[in-house]
C-alpha positions in Angstrom: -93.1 77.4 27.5 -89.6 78.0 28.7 -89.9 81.9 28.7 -93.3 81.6 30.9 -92.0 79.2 33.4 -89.0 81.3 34.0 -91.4 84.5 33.7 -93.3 83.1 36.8 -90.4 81.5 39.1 -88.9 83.4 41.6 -86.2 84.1 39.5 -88.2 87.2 37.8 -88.8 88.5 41.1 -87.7 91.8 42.1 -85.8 91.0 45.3 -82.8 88.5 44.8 -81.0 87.7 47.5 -78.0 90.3 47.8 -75.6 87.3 48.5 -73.7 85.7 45.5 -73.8 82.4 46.5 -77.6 82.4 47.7 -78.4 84.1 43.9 -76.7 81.2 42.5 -78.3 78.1 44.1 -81.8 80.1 43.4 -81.1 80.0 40.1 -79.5 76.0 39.9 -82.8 75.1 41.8 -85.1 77.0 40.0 -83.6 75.9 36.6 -83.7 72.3 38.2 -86.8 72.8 38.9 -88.3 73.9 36.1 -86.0 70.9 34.0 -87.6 68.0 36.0 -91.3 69.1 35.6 -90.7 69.9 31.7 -88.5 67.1 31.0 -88.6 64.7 34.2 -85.7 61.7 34.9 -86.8 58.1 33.8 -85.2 55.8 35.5 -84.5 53.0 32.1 -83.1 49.6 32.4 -80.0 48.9 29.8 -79.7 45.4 29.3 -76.1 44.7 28.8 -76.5 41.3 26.8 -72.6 40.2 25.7 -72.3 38.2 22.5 -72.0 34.8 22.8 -69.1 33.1 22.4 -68.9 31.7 19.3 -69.8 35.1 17.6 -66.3 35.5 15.6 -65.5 38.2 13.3 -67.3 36.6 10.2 -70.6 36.8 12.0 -69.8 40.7 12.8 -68.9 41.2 9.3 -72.5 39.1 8.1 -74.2 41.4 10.3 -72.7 44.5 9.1 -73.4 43.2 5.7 -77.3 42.4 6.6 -77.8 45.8 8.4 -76.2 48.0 5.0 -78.1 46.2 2.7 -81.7 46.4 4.7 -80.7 50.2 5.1 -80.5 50.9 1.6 -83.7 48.3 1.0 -85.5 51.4 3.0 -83.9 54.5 1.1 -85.3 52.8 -1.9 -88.6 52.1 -0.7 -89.0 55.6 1.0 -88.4 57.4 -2.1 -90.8 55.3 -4.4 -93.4 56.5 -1.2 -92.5 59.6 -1.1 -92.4 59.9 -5.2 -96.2 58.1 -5.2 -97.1 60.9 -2.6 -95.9 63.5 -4.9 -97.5 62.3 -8.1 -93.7 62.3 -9.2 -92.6 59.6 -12.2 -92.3 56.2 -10.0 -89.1 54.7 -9.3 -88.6 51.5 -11.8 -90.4 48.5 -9.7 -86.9 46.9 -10.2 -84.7 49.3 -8.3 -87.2 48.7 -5.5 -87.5 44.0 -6.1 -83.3 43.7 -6.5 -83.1 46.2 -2.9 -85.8 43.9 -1.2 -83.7 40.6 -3.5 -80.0 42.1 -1.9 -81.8 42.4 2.0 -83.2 38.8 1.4 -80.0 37.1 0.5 -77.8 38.7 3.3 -80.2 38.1 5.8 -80.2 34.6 4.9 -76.4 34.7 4.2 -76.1 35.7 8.1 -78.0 33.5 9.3 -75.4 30.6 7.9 -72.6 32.1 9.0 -74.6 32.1 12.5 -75.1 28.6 11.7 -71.9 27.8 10.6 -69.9 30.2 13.8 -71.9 28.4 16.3 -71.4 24.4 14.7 -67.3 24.6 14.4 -67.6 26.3 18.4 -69.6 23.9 20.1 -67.5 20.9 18.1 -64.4 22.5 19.1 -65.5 22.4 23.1 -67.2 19.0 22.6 -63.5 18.0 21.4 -61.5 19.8 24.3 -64.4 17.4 26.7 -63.1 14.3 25.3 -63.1 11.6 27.7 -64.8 14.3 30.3 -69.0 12.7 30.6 -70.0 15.2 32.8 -68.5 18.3 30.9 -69.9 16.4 27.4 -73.6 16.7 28.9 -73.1 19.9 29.9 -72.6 20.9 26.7 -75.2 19.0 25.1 -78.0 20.5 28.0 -76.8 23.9 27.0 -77.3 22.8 23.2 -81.2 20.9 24.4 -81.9 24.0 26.1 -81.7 22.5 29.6 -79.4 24.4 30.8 -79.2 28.1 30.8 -75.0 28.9 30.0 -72.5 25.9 29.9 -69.8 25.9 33.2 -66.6 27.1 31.9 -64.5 25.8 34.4 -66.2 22.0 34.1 -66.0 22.1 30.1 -62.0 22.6 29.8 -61.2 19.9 32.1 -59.3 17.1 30.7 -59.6 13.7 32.1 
């Protein structure tokens, strides 16, 4: 596909241009050329979505933990597939229940620490707001769902 678009540019001609430079912006804006209609720019939207706050290094380690575990959940159940496909002896049905067991338990093991990350945060800033209504309701909108992100500045004021 390449070959033939190349074959029938004006790059296969039989008169270049004598000049150096003109030979070499033929060529970039031939190959350019020839790149875009083969393999075209996409203009893609990269949402850059920051963890919240509260996300400590316990919650990166659950994750981790949740991700390895439903990785290997998937090597095990590809290769009892791929053994079925093959008319191959099957994989014991337990290495294939204590994979799917192992994914289960960390994904609901992440999900505490989630839990757990985001409890001790918000009662640490509902402490620092002590004595601060309006900062105290800011917080507890943001909690309700009210409230998009809580104002920084307004929750760390002390009265």
């Amino acid at each position: 596909m390449l070959n033939d678009m190349i074959l029938k540019s004006k790059l296969s001609d039989q008169k270049l241009p004598s000049n150096v430079e003109e030979c070499i912006n033929l060529y970039e804006t031939t190959l350019e050329n020839i790149l875009d209609e083969i393999a075209p720019l996409e203009e893609r939207v990269v949402k850059n979505s920051p963890k919240p706050p509260w996300f400590t290094q316990s919650c990166y380690d659950a994750l981790r933990s949740r991700r390895k575990a439903e990785r290997q959940y998937r090597r095990v159940y590809k290769k009892a597939l791929q053994r079925k496909r093959q008319n191959k002896e099957r994989l014991p049905q337990c290495k294939i229940q204590e994979a799917e067991k192992r994914y289960k338990q960390e994904i609901r093991r992440a999900k505490l620490v989630f839990k757990e990350a985001r409890r001790e945060y918000f009662r640490y800033r509902l402490l620092l707001t002590e004595g601060n209504p309006a900062a105290t309701y800011q917080i507890l909108n943001y909690l309700l769902g009210k409230e998009k992100t809580p104002r920084e500045r307004v929750v760390f004021e002390r009265a």
